[in-house]
N, C-alpha and C positions, 0 to 999 in steps of 0.2 A: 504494500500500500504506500502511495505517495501521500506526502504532506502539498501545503500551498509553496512552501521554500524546495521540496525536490521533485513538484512535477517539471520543471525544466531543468535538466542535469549540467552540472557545471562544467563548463566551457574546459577542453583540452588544457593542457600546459601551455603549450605554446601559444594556443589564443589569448588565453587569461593572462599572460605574461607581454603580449602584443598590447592587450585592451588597458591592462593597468600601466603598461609603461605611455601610451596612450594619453594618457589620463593625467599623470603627473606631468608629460609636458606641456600642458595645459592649463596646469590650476597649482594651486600654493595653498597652504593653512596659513590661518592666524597667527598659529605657532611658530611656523617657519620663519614667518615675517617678522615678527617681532625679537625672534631670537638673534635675527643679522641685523635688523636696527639696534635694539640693543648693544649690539655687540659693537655698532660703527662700522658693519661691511657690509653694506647695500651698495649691490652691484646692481641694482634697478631703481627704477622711478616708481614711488607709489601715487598711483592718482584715485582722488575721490573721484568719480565720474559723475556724482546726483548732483542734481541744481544745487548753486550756492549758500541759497537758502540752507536746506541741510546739513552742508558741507560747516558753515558756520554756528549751526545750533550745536553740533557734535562731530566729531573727526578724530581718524587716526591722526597721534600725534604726528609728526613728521610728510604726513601726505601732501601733494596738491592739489588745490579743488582746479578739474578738469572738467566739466560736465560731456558729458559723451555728445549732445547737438552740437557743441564747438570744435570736436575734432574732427579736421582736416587736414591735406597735405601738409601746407603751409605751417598750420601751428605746431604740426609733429615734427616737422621741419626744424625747430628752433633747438631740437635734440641731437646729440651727436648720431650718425646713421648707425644703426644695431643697437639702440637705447633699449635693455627690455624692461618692457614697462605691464607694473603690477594692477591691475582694476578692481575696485572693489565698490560697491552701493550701499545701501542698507541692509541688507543682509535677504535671505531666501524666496521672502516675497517682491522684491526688486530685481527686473530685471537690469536696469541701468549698466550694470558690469556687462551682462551678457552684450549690450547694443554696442557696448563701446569694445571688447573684445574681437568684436566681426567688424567694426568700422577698423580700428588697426590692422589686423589680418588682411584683410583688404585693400589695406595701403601698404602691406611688404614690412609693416613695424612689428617686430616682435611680442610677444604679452603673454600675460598669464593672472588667469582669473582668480582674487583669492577668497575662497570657498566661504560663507558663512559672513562674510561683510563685517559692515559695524556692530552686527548683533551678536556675531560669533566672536570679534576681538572682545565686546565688552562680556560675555559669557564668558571667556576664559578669565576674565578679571585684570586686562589690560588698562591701562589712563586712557582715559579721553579728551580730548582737548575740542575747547570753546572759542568761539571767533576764528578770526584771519591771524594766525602765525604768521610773521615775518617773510616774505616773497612763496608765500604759499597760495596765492591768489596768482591769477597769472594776468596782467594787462590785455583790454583787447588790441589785435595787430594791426597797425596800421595799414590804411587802406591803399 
């Protein structure tokens, strides 16, 4: 007799090892992230991607508010090329990571989604920070 978890049989070795590597190069934890801020080796860009409304009522420390409708070539442009860059939203019910994840993808910029958002950093029992941090806003680009 099968259960609801083993009427469909787990996927080969080699697929599940395809799918999950998959997977990871495309998405980060809270944990991850904060353990190389922390630490001072962020080899990436964190962007809030939600309106700045949001971005200013609560934010990863260290992030910058990107809202995902502003990015375009040009503003991605202002990044060294191979910038990879981390997206994160409000967390699970938000897609805003996910839109801004497929607009870079689509422009050849690197990224990776990280899982669980501002709900999941403040769940694990991370700071949060309020307002606009210092060049954490980004100016709009001149026309």
């Amino acid at each position: 007799m099968t259960s609801l978890v083993t009427e469909y049989a787990p996927g080969g070795r080699d697929a599940a090892a395809a799918h999950f590597a998959a997977r990871l190069s495309f998405e980060t934890d809270c944990s991850d992230v904060h353990a190389v801020m922390s630490a001072g080796e962020a080899d990436f860009v964190l962007l809030d991607v939600r309106r700045r409304a949001g971005y200013e009522k609560a934010h990863v420390p260290g992030a910058i508010s990107l809202p995902h409708r502003e990015m375009d070539a040009a503003r991605m442009g202002e990044w060294a090329a191979g910038t990879l860059f981390v997206v994160y939203c409000a967390g699970p019910h938000c897609n805003a990571a996910d839109q801004a994840a497929l607009k870079l993808a689509r422009l050849g910029v690197p990224v990776k989604l990280m899982i669980g958002g501002l709900w999941g950093w403040e769940g694990e029992g991370y700071a949060i920070a309020h307002g606009a941090e210092p060049g954490s806003v980004l100016p709009p680009l001149a026309a």
